[in-house]
Each structure stands twice: as C-alpha cells, then as structure tokens.
N, C-alpha and C positions, 0 to 999 in steps of 0.2 A: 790516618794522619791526624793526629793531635794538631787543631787550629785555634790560634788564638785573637782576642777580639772581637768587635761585634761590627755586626750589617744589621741596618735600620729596617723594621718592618716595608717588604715588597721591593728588599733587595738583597733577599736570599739567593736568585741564581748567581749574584757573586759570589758567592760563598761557594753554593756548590761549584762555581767553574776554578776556584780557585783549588778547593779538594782536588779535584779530577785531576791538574797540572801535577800533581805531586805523584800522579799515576804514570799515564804515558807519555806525558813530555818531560817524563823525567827529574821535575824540579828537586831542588835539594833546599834551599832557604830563599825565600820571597817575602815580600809585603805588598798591599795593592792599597790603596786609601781613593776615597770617593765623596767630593764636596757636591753638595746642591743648594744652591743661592746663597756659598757662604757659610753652610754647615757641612759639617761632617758624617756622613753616612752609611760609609765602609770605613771600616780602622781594623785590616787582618794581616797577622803573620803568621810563619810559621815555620819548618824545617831546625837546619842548625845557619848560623852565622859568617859559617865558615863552610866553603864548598868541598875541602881535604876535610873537617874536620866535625866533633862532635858535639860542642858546647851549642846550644838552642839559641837559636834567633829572641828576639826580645825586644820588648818597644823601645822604640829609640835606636834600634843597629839600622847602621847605614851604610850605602853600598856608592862606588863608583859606580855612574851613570853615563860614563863616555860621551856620547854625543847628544843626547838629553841636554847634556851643561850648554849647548846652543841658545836654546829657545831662553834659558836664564839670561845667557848674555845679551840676545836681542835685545831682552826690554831693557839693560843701561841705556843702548845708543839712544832704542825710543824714548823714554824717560828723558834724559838730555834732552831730545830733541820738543819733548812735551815742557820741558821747563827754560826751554829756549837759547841753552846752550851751546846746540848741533842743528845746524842745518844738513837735513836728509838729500838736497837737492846741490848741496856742495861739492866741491869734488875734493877726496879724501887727502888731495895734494894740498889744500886749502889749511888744512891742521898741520899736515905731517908733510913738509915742504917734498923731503927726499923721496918721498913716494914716484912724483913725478918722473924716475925718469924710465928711458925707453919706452915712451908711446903710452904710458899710465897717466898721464896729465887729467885725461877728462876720465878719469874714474871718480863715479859720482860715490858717497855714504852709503845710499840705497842699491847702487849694483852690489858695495861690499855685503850688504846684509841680504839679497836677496840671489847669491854665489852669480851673480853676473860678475865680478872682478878680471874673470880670464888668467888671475893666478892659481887655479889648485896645486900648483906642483911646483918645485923647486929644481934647479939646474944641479943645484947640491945638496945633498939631503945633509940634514943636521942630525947630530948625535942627541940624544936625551939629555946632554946635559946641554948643550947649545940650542935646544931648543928648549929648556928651562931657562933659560938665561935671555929676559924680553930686549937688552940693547943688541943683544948680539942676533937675533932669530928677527926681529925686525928690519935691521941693518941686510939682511939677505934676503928679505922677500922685497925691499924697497928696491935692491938691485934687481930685483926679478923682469926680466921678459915676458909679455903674457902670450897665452897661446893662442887666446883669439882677440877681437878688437873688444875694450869692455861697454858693458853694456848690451853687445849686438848678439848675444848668446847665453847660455846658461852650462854651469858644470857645479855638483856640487867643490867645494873647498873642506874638505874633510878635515884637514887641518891645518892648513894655514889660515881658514879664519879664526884662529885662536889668535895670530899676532894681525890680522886686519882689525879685528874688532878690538885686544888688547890696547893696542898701540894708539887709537884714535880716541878710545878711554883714557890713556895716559896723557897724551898731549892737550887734552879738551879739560880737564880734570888734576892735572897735577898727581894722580891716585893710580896705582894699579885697579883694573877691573875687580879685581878679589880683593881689594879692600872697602870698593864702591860698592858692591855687595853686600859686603856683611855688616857697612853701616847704613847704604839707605832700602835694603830689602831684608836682607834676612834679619835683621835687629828688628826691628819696627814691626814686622809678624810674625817673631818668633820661632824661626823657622831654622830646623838642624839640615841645614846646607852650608855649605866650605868650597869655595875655588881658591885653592891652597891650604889646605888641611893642618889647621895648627897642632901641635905636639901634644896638647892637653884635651884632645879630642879624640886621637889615633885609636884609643881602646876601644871603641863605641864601632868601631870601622872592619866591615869583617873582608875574609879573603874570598878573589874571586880566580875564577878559570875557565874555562872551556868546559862543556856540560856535554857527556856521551851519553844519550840514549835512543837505547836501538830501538828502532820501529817494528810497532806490533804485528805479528801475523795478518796479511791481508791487506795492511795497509796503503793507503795513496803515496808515491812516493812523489811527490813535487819537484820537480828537477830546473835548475834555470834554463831559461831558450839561449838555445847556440851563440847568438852575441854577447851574452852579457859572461856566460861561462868562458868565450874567446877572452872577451875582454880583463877579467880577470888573470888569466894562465898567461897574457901575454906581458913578459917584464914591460914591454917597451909603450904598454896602452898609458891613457891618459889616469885609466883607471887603475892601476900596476901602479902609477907613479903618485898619486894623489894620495894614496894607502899607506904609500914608502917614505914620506916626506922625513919622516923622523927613521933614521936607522941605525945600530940594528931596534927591533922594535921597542919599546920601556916595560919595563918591570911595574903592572900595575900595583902591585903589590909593596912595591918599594917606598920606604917612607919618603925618600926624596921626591919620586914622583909622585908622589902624592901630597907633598909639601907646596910644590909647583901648581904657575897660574899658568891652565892653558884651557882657556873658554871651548876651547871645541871639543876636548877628550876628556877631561878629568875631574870634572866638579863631581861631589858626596855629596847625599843625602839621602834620607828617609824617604818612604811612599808618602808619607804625610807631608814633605814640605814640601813635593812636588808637587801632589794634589790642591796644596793650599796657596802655595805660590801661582796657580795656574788660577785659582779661585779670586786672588788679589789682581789679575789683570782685567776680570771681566764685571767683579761686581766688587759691594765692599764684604772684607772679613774681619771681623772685630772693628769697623770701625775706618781699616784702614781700606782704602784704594788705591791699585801700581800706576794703570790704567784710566784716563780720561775715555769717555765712549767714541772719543774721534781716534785716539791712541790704539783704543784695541780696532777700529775698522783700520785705520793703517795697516797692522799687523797683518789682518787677515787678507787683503788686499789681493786679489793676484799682481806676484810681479815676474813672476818664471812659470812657463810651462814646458811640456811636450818633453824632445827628446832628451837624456840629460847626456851631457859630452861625459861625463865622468862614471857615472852610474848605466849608464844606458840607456836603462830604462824610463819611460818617461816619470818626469816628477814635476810637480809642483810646487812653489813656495811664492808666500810673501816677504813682507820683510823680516828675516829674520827667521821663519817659522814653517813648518812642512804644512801644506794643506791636504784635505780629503781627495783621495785618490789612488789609482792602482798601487801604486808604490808604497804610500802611505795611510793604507784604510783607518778613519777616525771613527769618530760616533758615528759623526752628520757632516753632510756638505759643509757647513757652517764652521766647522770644528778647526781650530789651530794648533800646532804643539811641534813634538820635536820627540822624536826615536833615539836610544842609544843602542847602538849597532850590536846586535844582539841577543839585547833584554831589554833595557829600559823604556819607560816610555812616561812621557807628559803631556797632558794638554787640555783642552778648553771647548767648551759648545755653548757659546753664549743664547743657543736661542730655550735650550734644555734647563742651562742655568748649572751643567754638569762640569766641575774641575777634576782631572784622575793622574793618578800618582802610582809608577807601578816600579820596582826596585828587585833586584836578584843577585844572588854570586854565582848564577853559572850564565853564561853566556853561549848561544850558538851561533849556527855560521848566517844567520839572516843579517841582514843591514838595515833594511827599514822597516818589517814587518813580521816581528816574532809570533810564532803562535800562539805564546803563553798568554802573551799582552792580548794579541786581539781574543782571543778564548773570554778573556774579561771585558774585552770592550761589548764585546757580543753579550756579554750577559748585563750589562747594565743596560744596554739597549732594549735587551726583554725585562728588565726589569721596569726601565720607564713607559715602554707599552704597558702593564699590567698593574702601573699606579691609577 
C-alpha cells in the first residue's frame, strides 16, 4: 500500500498501524492527522477517495464524519456559553419558548448537550427532506414527549440533537449552526470542515459506504452481549427508534443531504481539520484558541455515566463530548471527543498535549469504537511512550 504523507520522527507506529488497516480491516481510503501542542505530527492518506471507485485519495479529500460532526457542534453552544451568550444552566425553554411543552419545561442547555434531554426519539419520524428542513424538524421535536423525566437519566440522541443543538444556535444567534461554524471556527483556523456542504466544494468530497471485510482465518470474532444485540433487532427499543428518527434512511451520498445542516450526522472534513479543530480547543494553533482552560474542563466534565437508555451499553459523556471508557476507548482518561458511528473519530488529551483526526469512506457496523481508529489510537499511544 502506497502511503502518502509524513509522521514526525517517533511516530512511526502510526504509520505502520495505519499500513496494516489497509490489510485486514479492509480499509479502502482513509486519512489520520495527529497534532501535539498545536503542531502537526501525523499528516497520512492514502487508498482511493471513493469506496466503489478508483481515482486516489489526496490531500485535502474529505469525508462525511456522521456523528464526529457532535463534538464540532458542542463547542458552538460552549463557545456562546464562553462568550456569554448561553447560559448552560438555562432551561432550553428559556431560548426556544415552544420547547416547553409536555413536561420539557425544566430541560436545562446542559442535559441537551450532555443527551440527558429524554428526547432521542420522535413519535413520528421525519423523512430526509423534513428533517433537512430546521423550522419543520424543530417544530416536531418541540411537540415531542420525552421518554423519561430530563435530566434524571441519560440516552444518547443520535439524531435529534442535531435539531436541539441546531435550533438553540438559531434562536440565541440569529444564524444557522453551519453558518456559525464556518465563520467563527472553521474560517479563523483554516479548516476544510462544512455542516452544509457548499456546491463549490462537493468535488473535494468523496463517496462512502458500507466496508465488507471478512475476517481472517483464526480470528477473534467479537460479537455484541445479548442486550445490546436484543436491543437493536427490536423495531420497538429505544434503540430501534433513536436510529429511525429520519426514515426511510438518507442517501449520504446525495448532494442534498449533504447540502443540509444536521449537527449530529453529516458534517465533512479532512483528518486534518479534525485533528486541528480538536487541537484549537485545548491549546493555541496558529495563534488561535476555541477554548478557555475553564471551557475545555466543562467539556470534559463528567455529566452522564453508566447505563445508556439508548446504546445500552454503558457510556460516558460531558457536555457535549464522549469521554474515556468501555464504549468510547481514547488515549487517556483525560481524553474528550466524539466517534462517527462506524469510522470516524476526533478528539483531544489535554494532558499529552495530543489532538487526532481520523476520516474514511467505508464505514462498519461499530457505533463508538471502530477498530481501525483505535488501531491508531494505540499506536500513538506507543508512540508517546517511546518519545
């Protein structure tokens, strides 16, 4: 496998763990990017661009990140909240009156970003385009019932905090979230990320899919534990419904949806602007800082643990951001970020000083814990042992 790009002296196992991915886990076109204090470390791609097709990956092709585009949207509300905008301690009725009703009144900003909301699921699922459409997709999560009392529980919100977090940006802002984006983050560090993918960008953007590859002779087959597998296979779980919210599902590939602002599914970008966007919340990059030191301990905060109503499995988060744990293995305990269900992944170790950025067009059946990404995270990890 022809790789291109470079890893900084004594972070060659990225390298090699990034070769190996192209072996038995099948990869087809990947990037991985790796900041330390603010620099640049790792900068590799390599494969083709496209998961059906042949033209070569290349610096600068970008991928749908699915639920990666979370951890992006967290730091708007935090940023507001850093620049005094949002109160975190509000209750989300307080912006967006109609939120309030059926028993949502005291839902606070911080359950919305830390999936305490008790809306993952919708009584009606909306179609792709009515869930591209934020008066309309709002207008029916606000009528929403929640499943449990908010605050007094945790489930993640797979996608409808794309219209909690949207719609609290819009009201507080005047701005859609993908506009708030690309002028006070991604302009200002330079950074090839888009939550709504303008027209004059789409060529840069390659196609993704479902990634088949069969396991090697002998190998460990990992299988889910009976609930979480139940949970799944059952239409009627919390989990079945959370997944379903949009139906039938969108065409990631479709320029419309991909046009579309939906903070929890569909932000693009490069391994490099993840890595580097994740680099801007914890120190400065060029210059710039996302992030106050009191901003990123918010973030990292624990505000959910244990079981999760939706996932099952236990998870973790702060506001906004998955933290270190079985569901979500990081670096370090310390570590913040955000998985896209499948492949992607982003995140942060402020005490390492490491920001990581990892992008693909094939996607498997994992949700928060691919093994291509941790393959990499593991090998930065031997690599910082052996600086």
């Amino acid at each position: 496998m022809d790789v291109n790009g470079v890893a900084a002296e004594g972070f060659e196992p990225v390298r090699e763990a990034f070769v190996r991915n192209f072996g038995t886990p099948g990869e087809r076109g990947a990037a991985v990017a790796v900041y330390r204090d603010g620099r640049k470390v790792v900068d590799l791609w390599a494969g083709t661009r496209d998961i059906d097709g042949t033209e070569p990956w290349e610096r600068g092709t970008a991928q749908i990140v699915r639920s990666a585009t979370k951890g992006v949207a967290a730091a708007v509300l935090l940023m507001l909240a850093q620049r005094g905008e949002l109160d975190l301690d509000a209750p989300v009725g307080h912006y967006w009156p109609e939120f309030k009703a059926h028993g949502k009144e005291h839902t606070l900003v911080r359950h919305a970003l830390a999936h305490r909301a008790g809306v993952p699921v919708l009584d009606r699922a909306l179609t792709p385009a009515e869930a591209a459409d934020p008066e309309i997709a709002a207008a029916v999560l606000a009528a929403q019932a929640p499943v449990w009392e908010p605050g007094t529980d945790h489930g993640y919100h797979a996608h409808t905090y794309s219209w909690l977090t949207g719609e609290l940006v819009r009201r507080v802002t005047g701005r859609s979230i993908g506009a708030w984006i690309a002028t006070e983050i991604a302009g200002p560090l330079s950074l090839d990320l888009w939550l709504g993918l303008p027209d004059g960008e789409a060529h840069r953007v390659g196609r993704v899919g479902p990634l088949a590859a069969p396991e090697p002779d002998g190998a460990l087959r990992v299988r889910p534990k009976r609930a979480v597998a139940d949970a799944y296979a059952d239409a009627g779980s919390l989990t079945r419904r959370a997944f379903a919210v949009i139906s039938p599902p969108p065409d990631e590939n479709d320029p419309a949806y991909r046009a579309a602002v939906l903070p929890a599914s569909n932000g693009i970008a490069t391994a490099d602007a993840l890595a580097r966007f994740y680099a801007a919340l914890t120190g400065e990059v060029d210059g710039i800082r996302l992030f106050t030191p009191e901003t990123r301990e918010r973030a990292r905060a624990e505000a959910s643990s244990g079981p999760d109503r939706v996932l099952v499995a236990p998870t973790r988060f702060g506001l906004g951001y998955m933290l270190h744990g079985s569901a979500s293995p990081l670096l370090a305990p310390g570590s913040f970020g955000h998985p896209g269900r499948g492949g992607a992944l982003g995140f942060a170790d402020p005490e390492s000083g490491i920001a990581f950025g990892y992008v693909t067009n094939g996607f498997r059946t994992s949700v928060t814990a691919d093994p291509r990404a941790q393959a990499l995270v593991r090998a930065v990890r031997t690599s910082l042992a052996q600086l």
